[in-house]
Rosetta silent file (secondary structure, phi, psi, omega in degrees, C-alpha in Angstrom):
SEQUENCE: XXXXXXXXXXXXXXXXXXXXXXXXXXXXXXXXXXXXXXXXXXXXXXXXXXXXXXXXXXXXXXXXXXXXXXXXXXXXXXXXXXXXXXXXXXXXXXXXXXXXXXXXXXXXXXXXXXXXXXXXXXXXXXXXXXXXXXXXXXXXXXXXXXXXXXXXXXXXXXXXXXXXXXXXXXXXXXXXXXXXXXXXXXXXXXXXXXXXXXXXXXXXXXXXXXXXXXXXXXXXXXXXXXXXXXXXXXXXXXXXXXXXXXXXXXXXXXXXXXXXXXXXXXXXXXXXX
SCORE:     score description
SCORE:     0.000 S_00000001
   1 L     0.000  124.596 -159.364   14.948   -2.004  -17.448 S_00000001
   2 L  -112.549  -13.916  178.198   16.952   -3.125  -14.742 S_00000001
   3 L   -46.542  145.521  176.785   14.224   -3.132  -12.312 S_00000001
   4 L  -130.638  153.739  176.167   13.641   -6.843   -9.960 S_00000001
   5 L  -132.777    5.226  168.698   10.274   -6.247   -7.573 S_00000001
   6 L   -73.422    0.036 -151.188   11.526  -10.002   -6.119 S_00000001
   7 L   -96.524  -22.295 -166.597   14.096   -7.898   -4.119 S_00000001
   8 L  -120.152  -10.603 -173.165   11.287   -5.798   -2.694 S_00000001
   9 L   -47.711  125.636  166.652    8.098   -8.577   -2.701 S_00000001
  10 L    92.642  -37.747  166.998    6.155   -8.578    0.583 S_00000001
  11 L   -46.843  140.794 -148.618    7.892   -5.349    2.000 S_00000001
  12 H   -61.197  -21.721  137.831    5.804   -3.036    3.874 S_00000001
  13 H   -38.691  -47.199  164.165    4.835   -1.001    0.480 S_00000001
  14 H   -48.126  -53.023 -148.591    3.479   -4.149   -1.084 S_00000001
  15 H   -87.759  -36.777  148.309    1.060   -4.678    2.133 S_00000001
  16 H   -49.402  -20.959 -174.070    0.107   -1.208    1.395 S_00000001
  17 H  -104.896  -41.592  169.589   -0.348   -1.156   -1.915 S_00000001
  18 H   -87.097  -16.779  153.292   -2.281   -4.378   -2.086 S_00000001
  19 H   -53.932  -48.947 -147.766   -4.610   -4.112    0.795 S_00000001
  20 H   -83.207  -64.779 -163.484   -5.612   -0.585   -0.957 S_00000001
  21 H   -64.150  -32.941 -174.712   -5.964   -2.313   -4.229 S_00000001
  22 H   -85.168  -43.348 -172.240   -7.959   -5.595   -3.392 S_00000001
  23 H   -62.499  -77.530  158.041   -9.965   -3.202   -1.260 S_00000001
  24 H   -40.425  -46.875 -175.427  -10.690   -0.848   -4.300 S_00000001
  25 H   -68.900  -45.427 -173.973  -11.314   -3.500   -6.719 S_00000001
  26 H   -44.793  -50.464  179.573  -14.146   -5.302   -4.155 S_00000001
  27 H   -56.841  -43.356  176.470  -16.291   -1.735   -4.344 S_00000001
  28 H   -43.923  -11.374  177.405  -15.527   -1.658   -7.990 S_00000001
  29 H  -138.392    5.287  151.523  -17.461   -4.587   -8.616 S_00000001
  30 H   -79.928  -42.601  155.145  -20.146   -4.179   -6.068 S_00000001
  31 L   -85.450   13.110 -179.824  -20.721   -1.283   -8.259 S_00000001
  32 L  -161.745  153.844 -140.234  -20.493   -2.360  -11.484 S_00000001
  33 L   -84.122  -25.911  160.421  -21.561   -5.401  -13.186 S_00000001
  34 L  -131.122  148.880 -174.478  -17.882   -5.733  -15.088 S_00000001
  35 E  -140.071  141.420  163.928  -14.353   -4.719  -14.327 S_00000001
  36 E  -102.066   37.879 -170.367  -11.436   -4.397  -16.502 S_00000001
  37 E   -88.037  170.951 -160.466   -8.430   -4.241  -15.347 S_00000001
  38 E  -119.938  126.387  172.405   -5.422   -3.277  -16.570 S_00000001
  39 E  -101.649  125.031 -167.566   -1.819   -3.411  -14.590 S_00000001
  40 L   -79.886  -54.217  173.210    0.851   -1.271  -16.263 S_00000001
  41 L  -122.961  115.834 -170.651    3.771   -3.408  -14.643 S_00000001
  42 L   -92.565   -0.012 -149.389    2.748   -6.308  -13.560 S_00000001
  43 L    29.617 -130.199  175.896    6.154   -8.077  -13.198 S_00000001
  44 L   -81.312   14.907 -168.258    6.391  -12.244  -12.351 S_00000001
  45 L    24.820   10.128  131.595    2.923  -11.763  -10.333 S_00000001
  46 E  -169.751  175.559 -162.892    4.215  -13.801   -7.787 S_00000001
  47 L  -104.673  167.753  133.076    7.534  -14.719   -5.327 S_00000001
  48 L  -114.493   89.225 -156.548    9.405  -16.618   -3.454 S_00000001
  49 L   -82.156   45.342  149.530   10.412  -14.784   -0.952 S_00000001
  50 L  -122.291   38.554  177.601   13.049  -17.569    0.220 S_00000001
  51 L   -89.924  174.420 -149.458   14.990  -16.863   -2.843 S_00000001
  52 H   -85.093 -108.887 -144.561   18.265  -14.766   -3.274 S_00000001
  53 H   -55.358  -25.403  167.305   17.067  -11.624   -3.798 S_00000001
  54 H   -61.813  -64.502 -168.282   13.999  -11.538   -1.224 S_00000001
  55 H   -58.173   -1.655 -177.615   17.040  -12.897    1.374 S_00000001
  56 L  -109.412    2.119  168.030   19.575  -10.103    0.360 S_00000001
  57 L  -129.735    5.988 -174.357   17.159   -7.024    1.186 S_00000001
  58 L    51.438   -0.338  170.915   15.220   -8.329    3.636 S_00000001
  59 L   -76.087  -19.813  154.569   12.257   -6.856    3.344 S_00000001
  60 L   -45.335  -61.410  177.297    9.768   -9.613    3.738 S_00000001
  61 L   -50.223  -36.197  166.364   10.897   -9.937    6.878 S_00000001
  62 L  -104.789   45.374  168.133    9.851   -6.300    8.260 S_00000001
  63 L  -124.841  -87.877  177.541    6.771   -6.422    5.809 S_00000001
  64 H   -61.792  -40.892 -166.866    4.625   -9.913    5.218 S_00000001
  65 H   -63.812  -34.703 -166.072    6.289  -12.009    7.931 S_00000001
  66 H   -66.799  -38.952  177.680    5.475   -9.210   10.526 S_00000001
  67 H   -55.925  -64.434 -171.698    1.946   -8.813    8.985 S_00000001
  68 H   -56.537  -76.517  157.539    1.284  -12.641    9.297 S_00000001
  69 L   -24.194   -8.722  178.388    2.799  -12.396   12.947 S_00000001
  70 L   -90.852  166.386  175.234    0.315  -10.039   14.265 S_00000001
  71 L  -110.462   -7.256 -134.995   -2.526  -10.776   16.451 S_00000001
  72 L  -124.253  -20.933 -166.639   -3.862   -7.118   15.757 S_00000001
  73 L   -68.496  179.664 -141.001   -3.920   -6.460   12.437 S_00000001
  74 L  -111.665  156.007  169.196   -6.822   -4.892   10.932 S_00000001
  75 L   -23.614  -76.795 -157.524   -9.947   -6.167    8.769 S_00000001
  76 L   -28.883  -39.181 -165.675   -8.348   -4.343    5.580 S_00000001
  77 H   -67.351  -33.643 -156.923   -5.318   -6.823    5.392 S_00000001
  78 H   -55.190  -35.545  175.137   -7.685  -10.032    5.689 S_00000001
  79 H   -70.490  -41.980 -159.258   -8.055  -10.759    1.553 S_00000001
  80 H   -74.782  -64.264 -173.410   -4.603  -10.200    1.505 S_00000001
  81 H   -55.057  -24.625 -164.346   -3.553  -12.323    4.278 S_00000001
  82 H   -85.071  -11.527 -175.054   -6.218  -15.155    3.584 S_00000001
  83 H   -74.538  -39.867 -172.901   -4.321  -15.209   -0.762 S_00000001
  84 H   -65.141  -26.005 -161.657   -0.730  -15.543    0.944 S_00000001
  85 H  -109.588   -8.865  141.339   -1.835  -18.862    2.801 S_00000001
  86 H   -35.633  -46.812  174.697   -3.533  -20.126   -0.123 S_00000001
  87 H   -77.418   -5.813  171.093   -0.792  -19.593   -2.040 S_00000001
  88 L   -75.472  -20.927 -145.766    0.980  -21.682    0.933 S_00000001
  89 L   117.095  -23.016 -155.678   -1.467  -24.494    1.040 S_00000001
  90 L    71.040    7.808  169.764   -2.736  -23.079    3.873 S_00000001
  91 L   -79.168 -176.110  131.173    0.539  -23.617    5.155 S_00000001
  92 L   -80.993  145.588  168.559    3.266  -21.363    6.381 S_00000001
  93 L  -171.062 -156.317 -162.654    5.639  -20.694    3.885 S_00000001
  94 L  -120.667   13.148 -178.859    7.513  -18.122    1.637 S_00000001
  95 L   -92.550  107.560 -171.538    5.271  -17.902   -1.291 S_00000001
  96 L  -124.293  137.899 -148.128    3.914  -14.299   -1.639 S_00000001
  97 E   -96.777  124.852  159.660    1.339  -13.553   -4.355 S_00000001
  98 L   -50.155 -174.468  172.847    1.834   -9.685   -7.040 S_00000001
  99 H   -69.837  -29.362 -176.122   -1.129   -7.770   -7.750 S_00000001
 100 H   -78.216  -33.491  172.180   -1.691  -10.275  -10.812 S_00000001
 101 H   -91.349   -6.836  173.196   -2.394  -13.285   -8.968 S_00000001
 102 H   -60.921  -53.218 -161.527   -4.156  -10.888   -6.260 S_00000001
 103 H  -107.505   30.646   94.575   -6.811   -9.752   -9.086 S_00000001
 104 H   -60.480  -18.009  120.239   -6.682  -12.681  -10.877 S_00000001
 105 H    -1.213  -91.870  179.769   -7.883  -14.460   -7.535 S_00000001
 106 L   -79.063   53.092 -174.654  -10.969  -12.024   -7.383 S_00000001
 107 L  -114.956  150.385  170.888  -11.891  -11.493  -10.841 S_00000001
 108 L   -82.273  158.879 -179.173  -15.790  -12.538  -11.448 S_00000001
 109 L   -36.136  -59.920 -152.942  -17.192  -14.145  -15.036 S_00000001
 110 L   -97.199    6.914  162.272  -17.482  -10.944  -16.498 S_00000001
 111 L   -72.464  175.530 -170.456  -13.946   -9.326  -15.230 S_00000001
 112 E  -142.708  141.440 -170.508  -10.842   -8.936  -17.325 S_00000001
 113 E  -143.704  104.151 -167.170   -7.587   -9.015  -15.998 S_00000001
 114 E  -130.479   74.781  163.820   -4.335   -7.473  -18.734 S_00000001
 115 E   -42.892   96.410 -177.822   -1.037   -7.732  -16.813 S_00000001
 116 E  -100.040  133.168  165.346    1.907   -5.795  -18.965 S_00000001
 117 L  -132.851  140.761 -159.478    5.774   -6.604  -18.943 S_00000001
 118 L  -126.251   28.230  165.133    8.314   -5.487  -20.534 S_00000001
 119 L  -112.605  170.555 -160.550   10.964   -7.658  -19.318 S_00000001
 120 H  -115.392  -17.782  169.198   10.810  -10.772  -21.247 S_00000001
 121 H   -81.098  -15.770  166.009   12.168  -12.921  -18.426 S_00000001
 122 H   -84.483  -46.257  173.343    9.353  -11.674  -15.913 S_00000001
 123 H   -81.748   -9.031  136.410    6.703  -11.908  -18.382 S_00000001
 124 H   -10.347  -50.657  179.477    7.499  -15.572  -19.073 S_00000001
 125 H   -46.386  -69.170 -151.436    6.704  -15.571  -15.395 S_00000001
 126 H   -81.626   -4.275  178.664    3.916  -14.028  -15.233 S_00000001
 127 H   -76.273  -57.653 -150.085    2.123  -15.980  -18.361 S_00000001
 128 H   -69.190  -48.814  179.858    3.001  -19.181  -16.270 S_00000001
 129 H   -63.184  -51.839 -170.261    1.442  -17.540  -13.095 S_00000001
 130 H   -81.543  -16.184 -179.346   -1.632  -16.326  -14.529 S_00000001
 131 L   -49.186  -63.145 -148.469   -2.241  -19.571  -17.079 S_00000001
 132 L   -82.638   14.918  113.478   -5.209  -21.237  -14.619 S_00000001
 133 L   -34.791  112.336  144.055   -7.004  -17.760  -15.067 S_00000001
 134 L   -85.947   26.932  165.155   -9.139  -17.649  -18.158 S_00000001
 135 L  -134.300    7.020 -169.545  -10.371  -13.922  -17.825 S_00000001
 136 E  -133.298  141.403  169.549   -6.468  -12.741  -16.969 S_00000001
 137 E  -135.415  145.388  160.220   -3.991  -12.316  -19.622 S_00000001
 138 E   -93.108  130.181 -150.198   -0.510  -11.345  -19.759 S_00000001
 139 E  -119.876  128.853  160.726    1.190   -8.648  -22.561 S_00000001
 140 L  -105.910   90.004 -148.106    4.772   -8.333  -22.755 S_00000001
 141 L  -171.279  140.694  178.003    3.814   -4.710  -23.760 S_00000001
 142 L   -59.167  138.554  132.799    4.703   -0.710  -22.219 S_00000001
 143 L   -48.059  -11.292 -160.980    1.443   -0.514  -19.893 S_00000001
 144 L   -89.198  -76.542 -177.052    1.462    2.664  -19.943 S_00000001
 145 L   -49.633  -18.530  167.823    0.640    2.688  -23.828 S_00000001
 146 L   -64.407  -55.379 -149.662   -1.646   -0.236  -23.069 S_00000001
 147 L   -81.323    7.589  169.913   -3.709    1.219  -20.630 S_00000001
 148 L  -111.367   -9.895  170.075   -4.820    4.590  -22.744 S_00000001
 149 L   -96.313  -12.810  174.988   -5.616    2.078  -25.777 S_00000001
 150 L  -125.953   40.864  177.757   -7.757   -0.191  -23.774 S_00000001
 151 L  -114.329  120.425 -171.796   -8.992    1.167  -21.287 S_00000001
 152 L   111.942   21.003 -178.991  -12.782    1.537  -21.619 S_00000001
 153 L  -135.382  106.717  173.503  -13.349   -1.700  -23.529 S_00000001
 154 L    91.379   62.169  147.863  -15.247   -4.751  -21.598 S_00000001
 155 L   103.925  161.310 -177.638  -16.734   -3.287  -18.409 S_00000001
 156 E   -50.640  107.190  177.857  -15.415   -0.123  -15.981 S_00000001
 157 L  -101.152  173.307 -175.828  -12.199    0.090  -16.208 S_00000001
 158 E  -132.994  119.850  161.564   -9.577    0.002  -13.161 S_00000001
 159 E  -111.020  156.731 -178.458   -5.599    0.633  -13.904 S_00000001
 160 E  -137.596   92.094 -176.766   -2.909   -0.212  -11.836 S_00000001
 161 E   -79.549  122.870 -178.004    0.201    1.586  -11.974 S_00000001
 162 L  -145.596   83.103 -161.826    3.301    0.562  -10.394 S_00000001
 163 L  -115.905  145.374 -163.729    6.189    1.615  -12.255 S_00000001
 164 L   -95.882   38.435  164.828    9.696    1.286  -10.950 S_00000001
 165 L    38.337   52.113  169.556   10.663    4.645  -11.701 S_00000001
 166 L   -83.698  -35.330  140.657   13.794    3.768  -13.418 S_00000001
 167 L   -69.074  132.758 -145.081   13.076    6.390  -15.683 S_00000001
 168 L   -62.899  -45.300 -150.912   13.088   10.235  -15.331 S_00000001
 169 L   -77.082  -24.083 -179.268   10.122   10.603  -17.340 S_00000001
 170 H   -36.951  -50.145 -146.589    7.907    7.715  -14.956 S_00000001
 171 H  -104.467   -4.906 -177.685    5.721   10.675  -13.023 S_00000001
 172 H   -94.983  -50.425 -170.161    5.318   12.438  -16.407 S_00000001
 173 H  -100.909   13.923  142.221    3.900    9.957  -18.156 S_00000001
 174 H   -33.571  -78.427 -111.024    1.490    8.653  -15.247 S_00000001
 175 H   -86.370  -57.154 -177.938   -0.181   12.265  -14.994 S_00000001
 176 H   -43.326  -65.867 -177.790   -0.317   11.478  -19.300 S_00000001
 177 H   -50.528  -18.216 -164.465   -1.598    8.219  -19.250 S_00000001
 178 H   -88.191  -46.103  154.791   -4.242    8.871  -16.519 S_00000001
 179 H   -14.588  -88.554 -153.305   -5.185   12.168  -18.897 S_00000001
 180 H   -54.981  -59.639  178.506   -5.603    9.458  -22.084 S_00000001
 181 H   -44.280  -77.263 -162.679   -7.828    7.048  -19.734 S_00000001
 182 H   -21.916  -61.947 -176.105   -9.902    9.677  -18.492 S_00000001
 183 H   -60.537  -27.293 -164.923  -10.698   10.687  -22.278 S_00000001
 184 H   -67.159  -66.186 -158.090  -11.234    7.028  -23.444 S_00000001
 185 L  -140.157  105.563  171.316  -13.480    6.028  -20.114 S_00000001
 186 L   -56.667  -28.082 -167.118  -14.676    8.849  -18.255 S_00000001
 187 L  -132.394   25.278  136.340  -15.778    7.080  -15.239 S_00000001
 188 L   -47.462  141.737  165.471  -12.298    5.045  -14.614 S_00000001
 189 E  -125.074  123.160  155.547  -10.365    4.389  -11.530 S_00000001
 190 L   -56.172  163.423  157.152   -7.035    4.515  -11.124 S_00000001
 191 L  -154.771  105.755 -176.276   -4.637    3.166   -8.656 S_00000001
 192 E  -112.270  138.309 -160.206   -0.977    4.728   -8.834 S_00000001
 193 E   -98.241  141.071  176.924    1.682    3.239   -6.368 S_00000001
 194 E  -139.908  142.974  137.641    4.911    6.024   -5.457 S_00000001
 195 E   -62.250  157.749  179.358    7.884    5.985   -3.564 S_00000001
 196 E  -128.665  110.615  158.677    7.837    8.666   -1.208 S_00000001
 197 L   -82.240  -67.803 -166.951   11.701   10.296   -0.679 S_00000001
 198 L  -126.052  138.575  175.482   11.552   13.990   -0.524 S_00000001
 199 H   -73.172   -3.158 -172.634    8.453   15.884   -0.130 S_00000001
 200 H   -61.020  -58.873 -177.174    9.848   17.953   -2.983 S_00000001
 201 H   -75.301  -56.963  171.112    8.978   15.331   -5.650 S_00000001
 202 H   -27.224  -60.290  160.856    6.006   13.793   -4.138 S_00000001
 203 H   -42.137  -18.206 -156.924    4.205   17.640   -4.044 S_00000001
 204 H   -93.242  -53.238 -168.031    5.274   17.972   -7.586 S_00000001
 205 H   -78.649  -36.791  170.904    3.785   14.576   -8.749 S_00000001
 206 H   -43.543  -44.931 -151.740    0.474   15.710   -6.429 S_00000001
 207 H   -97.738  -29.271  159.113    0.183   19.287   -8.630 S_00000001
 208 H   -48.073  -41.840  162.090    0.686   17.388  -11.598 S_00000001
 209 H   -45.686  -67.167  178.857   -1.908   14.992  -10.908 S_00000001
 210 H   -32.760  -51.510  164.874   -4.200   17.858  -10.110 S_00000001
 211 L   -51.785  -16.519  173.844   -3.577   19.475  -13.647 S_00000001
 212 L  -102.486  -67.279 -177.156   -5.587   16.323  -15.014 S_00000001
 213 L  -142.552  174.404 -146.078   -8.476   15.815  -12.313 S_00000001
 214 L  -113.479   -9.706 -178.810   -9.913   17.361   -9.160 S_00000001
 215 L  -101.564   81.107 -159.032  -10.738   13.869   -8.195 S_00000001
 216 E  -120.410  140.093  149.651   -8.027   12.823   -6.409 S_00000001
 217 E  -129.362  141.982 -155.033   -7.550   10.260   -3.519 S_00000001
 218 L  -111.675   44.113 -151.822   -4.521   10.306   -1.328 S_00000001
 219 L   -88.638  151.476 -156.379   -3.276    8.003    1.057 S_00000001
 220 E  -141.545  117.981 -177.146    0.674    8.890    2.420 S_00000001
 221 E   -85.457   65.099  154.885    2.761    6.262    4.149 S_00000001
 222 E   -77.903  154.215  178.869    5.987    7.289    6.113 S_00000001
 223 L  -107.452  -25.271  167.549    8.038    5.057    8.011 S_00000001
 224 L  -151.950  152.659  178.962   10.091    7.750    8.727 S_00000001
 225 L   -46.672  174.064  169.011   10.885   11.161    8.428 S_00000001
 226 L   -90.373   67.080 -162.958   12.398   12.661    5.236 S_00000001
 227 L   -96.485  -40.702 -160.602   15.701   13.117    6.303 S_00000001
 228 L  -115.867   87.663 -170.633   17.696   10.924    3.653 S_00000001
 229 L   -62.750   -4.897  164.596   16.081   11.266   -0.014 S_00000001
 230 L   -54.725  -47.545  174.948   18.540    8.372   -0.751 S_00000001
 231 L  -103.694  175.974 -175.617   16.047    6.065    0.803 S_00000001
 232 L   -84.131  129.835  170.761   12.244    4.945    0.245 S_00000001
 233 L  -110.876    1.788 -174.869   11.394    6.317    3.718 S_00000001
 234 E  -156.891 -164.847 -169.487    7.404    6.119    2.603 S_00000001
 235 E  -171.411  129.376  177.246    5.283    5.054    0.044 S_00000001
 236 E  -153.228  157.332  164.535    1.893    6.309   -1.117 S_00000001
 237 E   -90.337  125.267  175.121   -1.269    5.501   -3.292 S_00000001
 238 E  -127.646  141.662 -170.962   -2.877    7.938   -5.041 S_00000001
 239 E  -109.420  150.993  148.072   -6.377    7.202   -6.715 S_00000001
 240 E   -93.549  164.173 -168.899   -8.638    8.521   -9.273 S_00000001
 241 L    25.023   19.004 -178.843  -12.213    7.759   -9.298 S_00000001
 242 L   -52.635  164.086 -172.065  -12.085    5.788   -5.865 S_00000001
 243 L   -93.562  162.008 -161.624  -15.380    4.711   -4.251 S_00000001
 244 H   -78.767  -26.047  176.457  -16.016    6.533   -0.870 S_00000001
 245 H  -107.111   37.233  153.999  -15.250    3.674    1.136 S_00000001
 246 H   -67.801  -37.257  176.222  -11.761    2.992   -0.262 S_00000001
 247 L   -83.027   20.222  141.503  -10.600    6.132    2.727 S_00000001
 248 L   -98.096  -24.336 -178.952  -11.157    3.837    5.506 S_00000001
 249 H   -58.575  -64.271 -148.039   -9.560    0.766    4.189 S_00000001
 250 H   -69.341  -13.876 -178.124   -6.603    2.883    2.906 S_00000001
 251 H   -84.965  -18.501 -176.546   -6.696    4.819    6.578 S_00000001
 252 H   -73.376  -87.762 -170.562   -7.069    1.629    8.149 S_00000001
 253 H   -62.784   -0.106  136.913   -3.671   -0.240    6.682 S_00000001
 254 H   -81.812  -14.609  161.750   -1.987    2.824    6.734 S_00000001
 255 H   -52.478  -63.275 -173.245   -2.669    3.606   10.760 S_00000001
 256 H   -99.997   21.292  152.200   -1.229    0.418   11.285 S_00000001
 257 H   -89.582   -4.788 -170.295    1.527    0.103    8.946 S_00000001
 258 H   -82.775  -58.691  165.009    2.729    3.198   10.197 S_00000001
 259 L   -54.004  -30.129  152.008    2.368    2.336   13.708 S_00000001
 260 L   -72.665  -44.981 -169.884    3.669   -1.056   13.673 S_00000001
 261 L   -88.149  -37.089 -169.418    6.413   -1.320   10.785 S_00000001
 262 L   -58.088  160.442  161.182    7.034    2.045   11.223 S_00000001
 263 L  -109.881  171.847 -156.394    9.756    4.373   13.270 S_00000001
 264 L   -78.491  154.234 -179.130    9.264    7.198   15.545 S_00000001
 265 L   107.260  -30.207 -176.116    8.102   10.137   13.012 S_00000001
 266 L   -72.250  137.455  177.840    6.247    7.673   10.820 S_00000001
 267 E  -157.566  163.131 -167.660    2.740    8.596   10.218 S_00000001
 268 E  -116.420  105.866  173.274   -0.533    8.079    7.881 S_00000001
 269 E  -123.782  122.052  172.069   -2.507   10.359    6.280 S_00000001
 270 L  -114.435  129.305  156.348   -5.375   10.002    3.956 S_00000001
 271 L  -174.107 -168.651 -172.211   -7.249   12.379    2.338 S_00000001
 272 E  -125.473 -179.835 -162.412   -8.770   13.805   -1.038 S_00000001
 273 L   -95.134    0.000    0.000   -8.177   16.783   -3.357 S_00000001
């Protein structure tokens, strides 16, 4: 796996995908007295994005920096925004926190937190990032294959897929794994992270999704139209079991990632199957 996520850390998918996610976990534990979650790739859970590879794509710069620069931005972003300046110090700086130190952050007594990596130099990382957690552990382990063997053991569970779809097989063996939770722990929630190129594959990976459950939630990023399938021109979350008031958060920081970050043609849609 050749995959790096410092190259992409803080870019305007991240502030989508973890506003959505911190947002989703908070109902998730207002209903239910434990949460378990499991992150299929969790990478180094967290950056520096003034390191080589943040500074050679630049995407911090039209994603977190821009976010942190607003006067405007919306409730949803605020856990997210108040973890980055923690992780500063309360300072400004370049330190921007994965999904693993986001939900190791919120996890409560009785959550569980099981970060998987399969590179062996990122999960070093991410053991080191996650040590002053005692309810979050890190597996240098497929995630995929984690999350259908554990899922349903020590409170309601919540997965978190983010895979970097180096492999052809990545959207096939989502719509499988979320199948294998579902049988394990019936009243899971997912949260699966996509690029969005071409609407060709995105519709594809929807009707797959469908073929497992009817309980679908959708929110759909673009930044631009789909003109070049070469680039990510979008991004979108799609949930299982979400709580009802997961579609304004996710309509909320997609209105205004669309509208801010965004070019003309970019637009936000949320909605459910």
């Amino acid at each position: 796996m050749n995959y790096r996520h410092a190259f992409h850390a803080g870019n305007f998918a991240d502030l989508h995908k973890h506003a959505i996610v911190l947002a989703m976990l908070s109902t998730l534990q207002a209903e239910s007295d434990a949460v378990s979650v499991i992150d299929t790739h969790a990478g180094a859970g967290g950056y520096d994005l003034s390191g080589e590879m943040s500074r050679r794509s630049g995407e911090a710069q039209a994603g977190i920096f821009r976010l942190k620069a607003a006067d405007d931005a919306p409730a949803v972003f605020g856990p997210l925004l108040k973890a980055v300046a923690d992780m500063n110090g309360g300072q400004e700086g370049d330190l921007y926190p994965g999904s693993p130190l986001l939900t190791a952050r919120a996890l409560r007594k009785a959550d569980r937190y099981a970060g998987c990596e399969l590179r062996p130099d990122d999960a070093a990382l991410l053991r080191k990032t996650l040590a002053p957690y005692a309810n979050a552990q890190a597996l240098e382990a497929d995630g995929f294959v984690t999350a259908a063997q554990q899922a349903g053991k020590g409170g309601r569970a919540f997965v978190v897929i983010d895979p970097p779809f180096e492999r052809p097989d990545d959207y096939q063996r989502i719509a499988e794994t979320t199948r294998a939770v579902l049988k394990r722990a019936p009243d899971a929630a997912l949260a699966i992270w996509l690029p969005i190129k071409d609407l060709e594959t995105f519709d594809a990976f929807l009707r797959m999704m469908e073929s497992v459950t009817g309980d679908l939630l959708v929110a759909e990023l673009r930044l631009r139209p789909l003109t070049d399938p070469m680039k990510m021109n979008g991004c979108a979350m799609v949930m299982v079991g979400a709580p009802a008031s997961v579609d304004e958060a996710a309509a909320q920081a997609g209105d205004w990632l669309a509208a801010r970050l965004g070019e003309k043609g970019g637009r936000s849609r949320v909605w459910r199957t």
